[in-house]
N, C-alpha and C positions, 0 to 999 in steps of 0.2 A: 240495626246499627244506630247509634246516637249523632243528633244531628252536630255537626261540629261548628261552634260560634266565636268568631273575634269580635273585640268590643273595640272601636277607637274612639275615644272622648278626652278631652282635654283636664274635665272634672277627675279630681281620683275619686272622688266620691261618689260620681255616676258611673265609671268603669267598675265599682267595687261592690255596685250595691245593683247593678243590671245583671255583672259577673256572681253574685251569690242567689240571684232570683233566679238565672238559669240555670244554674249546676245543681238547684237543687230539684230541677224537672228530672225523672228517669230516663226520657229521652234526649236530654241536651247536654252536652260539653262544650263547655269555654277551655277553648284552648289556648288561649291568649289576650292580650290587650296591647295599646299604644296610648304616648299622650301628645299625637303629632301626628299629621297626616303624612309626613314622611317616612317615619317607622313604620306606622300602619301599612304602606304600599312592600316594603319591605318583608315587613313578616307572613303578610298576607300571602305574596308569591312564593314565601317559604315554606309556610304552614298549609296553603290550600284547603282551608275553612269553608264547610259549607253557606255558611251564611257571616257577613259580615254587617254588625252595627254601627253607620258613620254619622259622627256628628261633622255639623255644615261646615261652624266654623272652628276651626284649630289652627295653633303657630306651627311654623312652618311650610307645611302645604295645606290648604285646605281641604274638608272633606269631598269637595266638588273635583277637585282634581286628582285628589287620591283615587277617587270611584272611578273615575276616568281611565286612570292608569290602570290600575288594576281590573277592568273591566276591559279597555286595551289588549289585557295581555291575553284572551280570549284562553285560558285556563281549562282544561278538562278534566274532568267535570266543569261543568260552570261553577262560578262562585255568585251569588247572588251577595248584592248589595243593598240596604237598606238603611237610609238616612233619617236620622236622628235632625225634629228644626222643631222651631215653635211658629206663632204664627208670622211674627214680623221677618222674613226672610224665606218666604214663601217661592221667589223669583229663584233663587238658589236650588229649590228643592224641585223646580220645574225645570231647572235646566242637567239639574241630575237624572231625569226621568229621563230626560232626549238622548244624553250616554251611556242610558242601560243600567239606570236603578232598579231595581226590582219595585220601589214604592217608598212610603215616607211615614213615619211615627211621630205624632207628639211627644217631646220628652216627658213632657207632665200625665201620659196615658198611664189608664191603671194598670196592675201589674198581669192580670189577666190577657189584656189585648196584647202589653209586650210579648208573652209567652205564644200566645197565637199566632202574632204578626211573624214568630221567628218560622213556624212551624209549617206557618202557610207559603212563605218565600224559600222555606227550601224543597218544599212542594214542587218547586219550579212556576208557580202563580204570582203574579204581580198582590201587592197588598194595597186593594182597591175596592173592596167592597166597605171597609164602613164608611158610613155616611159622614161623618171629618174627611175624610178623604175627596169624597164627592164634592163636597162644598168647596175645599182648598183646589180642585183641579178646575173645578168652573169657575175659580172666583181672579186664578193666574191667569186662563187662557180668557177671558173676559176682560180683566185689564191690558192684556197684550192685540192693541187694536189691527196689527196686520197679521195676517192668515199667506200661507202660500196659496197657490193655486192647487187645483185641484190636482193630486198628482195621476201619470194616465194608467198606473198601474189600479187605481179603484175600479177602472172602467172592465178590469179583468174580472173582478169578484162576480159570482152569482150571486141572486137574488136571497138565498138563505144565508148566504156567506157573509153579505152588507147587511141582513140583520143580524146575525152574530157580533159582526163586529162593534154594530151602534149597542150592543148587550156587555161587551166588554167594554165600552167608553162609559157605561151606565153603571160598572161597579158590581156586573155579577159576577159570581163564580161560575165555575163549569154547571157546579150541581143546579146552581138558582137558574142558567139559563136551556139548561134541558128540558127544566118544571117549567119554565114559559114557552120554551118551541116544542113542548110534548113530544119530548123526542129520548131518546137511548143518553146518558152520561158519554159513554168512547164516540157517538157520533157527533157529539159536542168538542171532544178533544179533537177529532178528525177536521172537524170545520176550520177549529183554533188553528191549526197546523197549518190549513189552505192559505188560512189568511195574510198570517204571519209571511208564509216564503211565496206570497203574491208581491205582496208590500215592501220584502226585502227589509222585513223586521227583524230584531232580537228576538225579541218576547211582547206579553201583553201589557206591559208599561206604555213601550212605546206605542204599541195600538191605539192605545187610550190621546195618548200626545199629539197624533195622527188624526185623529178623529175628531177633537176638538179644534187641530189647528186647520182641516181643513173643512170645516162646518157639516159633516156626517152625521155628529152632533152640537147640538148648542146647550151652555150651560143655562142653568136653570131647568 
């Protein structure tokens, strides 16, 4: 089945030209757009899009609150969300990660990584492995000088389960973090899965926001 994608951008000219670069993958359908983060939450919960493209800022509601809402409406299937920012608004797209972004895309990325980043988030995968991403996640939680405390559910994880987790704060995927714990691909999903409903997580977005806010890892 074809992955199903709505575009919300304020541009019509980046709705029209993200909307003709995916439709013309044999696995992707656009089935829609908005040029408001109001529509967007609207057609979103009407349409049930596998994957959703949101840019940060739009009139009316913004994409931060749009993703919210519709990420809120806790949807089944999930509907993964993916934010569309450049770099100056950087704080924006970290606070869409803490409400259950899936991950975050340069507008100006080529048109290759668009197509991936859509493919990989409706995966069910945070889009966290390339290395912009890396850099934008350490460079937010490193200007954001207070950290919670340790929360006491870490204290629950195993020993292979906290380095799993410090492997998804690191930007791997399943596949990359198997080939470094020399281990089976499902026993890496298996791990994923502990960690997450220890943590009282979504997904591995928030893993990653977790991990850096309470120093698991440190950026750089």
């Amino acid at each position: 089945m074809a992955i199903t994608v709505f575009i919300a951008d304020d541009q019509a000219m980046v709705r029209q030209g993200f909307g003709a670069l995916l439709a013309a993958q044999p696995d992707i359908s656009v089935v829609g757009d908005a040029p408001d983060g109001k529509v967007a939450v609207e057609e979103v919960l009407r349409l049930r899009p596998d994957v959703v493209l949101m840019d940060v800022r739009m009139p009316e509601l913004n994409g931060l609150e749009a993703a919210e809402r519709i990420l809120g409406a806790a949807l089944q299937p999930p509907v993964r969300v993916l934010m569309l920012t450049t770099f100056d608004i950087d704080d924006y797209v970290y606070e869409a990660l803490r409400v259950g972004a899936s991950g975050f895309l340069l507008k100006d990325a080529p048109a290759e990584e668009l197509i991936r980043a859509v493919r990989v988030v409706a995966d069910g995968e945070a889009l966290l492995a390339p290395s912009v991403t890396r850099r934008l996640i350490a460079d937010v939680t490193h200007r954001r000088a207070a950290r919670r405390a340790e929360p006491a559910q870490l204290a629950t994880l195993t020993p292979r389960e906290r380095e799993v987790l410090e492997l998804i704060a690191r930007g791997l995927s399943n596949t990359e973090i198997a080939e470094t714990l020399f281990v089976a691909e499902q026993t890496v999903k298996t791990h994923v899965g502990k960690v997450l409903g220890k943590l009282h997580l979504r997904d591995r977005a928030q893993a990653v926001v977790l991990a850096y806010e309470t120093g698991v890892v440190t950026p750089g």
